[in-house]
C-alpha positions as CSV (number, residue, x, y, z in Angstrom):
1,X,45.0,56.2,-78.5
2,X,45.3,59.8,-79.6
3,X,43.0,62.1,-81.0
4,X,44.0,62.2,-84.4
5,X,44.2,57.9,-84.4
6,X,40.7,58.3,-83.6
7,X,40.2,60.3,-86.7
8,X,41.9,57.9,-88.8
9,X,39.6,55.3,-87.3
10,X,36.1,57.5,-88.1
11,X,37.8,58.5,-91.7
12,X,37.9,54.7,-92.5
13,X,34.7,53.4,-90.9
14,X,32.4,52.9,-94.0
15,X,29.4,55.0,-94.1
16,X,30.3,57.0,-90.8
17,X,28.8,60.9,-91.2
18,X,28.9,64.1,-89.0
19,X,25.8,62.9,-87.6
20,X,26.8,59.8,-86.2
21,X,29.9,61.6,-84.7
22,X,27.4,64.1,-83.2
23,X,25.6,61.2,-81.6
24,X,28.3,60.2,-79.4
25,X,29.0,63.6,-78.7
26,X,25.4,63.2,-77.5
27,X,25.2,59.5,-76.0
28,X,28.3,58.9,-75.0
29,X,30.0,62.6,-74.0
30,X,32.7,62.8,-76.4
31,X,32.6,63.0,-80.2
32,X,35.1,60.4,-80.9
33,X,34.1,58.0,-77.9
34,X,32.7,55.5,-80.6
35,X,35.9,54.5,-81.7
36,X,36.0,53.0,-78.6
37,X,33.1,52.2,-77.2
38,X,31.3,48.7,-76.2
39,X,29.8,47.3,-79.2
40,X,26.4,48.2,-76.9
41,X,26.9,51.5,-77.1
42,X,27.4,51.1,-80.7
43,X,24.4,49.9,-81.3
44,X,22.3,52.8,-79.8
45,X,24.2,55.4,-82.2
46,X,21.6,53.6,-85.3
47,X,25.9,53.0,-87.1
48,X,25.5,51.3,-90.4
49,X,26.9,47.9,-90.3
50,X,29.7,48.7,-92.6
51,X,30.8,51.1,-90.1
52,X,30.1,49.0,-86.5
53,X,32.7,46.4,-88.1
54,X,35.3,48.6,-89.0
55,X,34.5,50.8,-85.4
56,X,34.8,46.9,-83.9
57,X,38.0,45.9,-85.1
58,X,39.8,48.4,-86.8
59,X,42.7,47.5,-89.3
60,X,45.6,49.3,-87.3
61,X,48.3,48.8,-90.3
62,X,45.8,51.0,-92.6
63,X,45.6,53.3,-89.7
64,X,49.3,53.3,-88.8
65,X,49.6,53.6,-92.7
66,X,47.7,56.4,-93.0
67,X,49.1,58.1,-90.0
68,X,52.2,58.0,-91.9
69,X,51.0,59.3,-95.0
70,X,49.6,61.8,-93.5
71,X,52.5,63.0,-91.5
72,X,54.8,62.7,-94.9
73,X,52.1,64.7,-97.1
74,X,51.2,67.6,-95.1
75,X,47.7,66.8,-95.7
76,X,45.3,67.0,-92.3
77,X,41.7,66.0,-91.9
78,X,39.2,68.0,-90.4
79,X,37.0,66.4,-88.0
80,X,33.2,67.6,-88.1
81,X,33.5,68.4,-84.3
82,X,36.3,70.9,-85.3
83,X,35.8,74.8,-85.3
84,X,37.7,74.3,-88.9
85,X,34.8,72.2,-90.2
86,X,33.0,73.9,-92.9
87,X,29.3,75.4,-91.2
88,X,27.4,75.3,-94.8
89,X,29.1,71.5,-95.1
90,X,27.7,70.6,-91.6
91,X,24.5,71.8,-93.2
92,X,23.6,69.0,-95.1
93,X,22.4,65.6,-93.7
94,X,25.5,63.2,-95.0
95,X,28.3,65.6,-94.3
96,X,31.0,63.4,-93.7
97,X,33.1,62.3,-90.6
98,X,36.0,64.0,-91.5
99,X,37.8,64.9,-94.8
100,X,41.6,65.7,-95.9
101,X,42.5,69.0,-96.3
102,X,45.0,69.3,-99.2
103,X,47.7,72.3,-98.3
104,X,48.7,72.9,-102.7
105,X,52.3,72.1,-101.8
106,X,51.4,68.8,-100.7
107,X,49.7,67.6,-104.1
108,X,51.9,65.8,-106.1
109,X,52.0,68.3,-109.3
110,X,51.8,71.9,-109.3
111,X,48.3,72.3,-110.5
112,X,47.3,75.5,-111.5
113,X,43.5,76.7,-111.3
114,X,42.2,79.2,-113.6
115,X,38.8,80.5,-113.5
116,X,36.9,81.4,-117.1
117,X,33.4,82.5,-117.3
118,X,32.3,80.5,-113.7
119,X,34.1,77.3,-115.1
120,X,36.9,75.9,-113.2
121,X,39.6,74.3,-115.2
122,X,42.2,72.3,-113.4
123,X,45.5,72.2,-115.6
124,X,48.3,69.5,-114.8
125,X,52.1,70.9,-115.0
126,X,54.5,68.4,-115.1
């Protein structure tokens, strides 16, 4: 398994955060060793159980699905044990696993994003 499949796998493990990540860094030696570890070592990372099932017995088609998609879009996640990972974002107690980060070209639309008087309005070009 590869290190980005193992992203994939935190990305869709309900309820997994940064912190939990950080905890295998810290239990087990690696951050990503929880996607597959023993469920015993699971438990001693306090998971919720959303997450221990899908950490358990991952759905590969999503993952393979999403591997694909990602591949296709351009898009790449940024894992919170990256030196890419945003330091104010790994502030806060529920910063997440991992997140996309959308490249402009990959969107769908050409969005254009003007700022007026500190308000941010998103405008849709078709």
């Amino acid at each position: 398994m590869d290190t980005l499949e193992r992203w994939l796998i935190c990305a869709r493990a309900p309820g997994l955060l940064a912190r939990h990540v950080e905890a295998s860094a810290d239990r087990l030696g690696d951050p990503l060793a929880l996607t597959e570890a023993r469920a015993s070592a699971l438990a001693e990372l306090d998971l919720p159980e959303a997450a221990l099932r899908w950490l358990r017995s991952p759905d590969r088609g999503q993952v393979d699905a999403d591997r694909r998609w990602l591949e296709r879009s351009g898009v790449r996640l940024i894992g919170c044990s990256g030196s890419d990972f945003p330091p104010l974002l790994a502030t806060i107690e529920d910063a997440p696993a991992c997140f996309p980060n959308f490249p402009l070209l990959a969107l769908p639309r050409v969005i254009s994003v003007l700022s007026v008087l500190r308000w941010i309005i998103i405008v849709s070009i078709e």
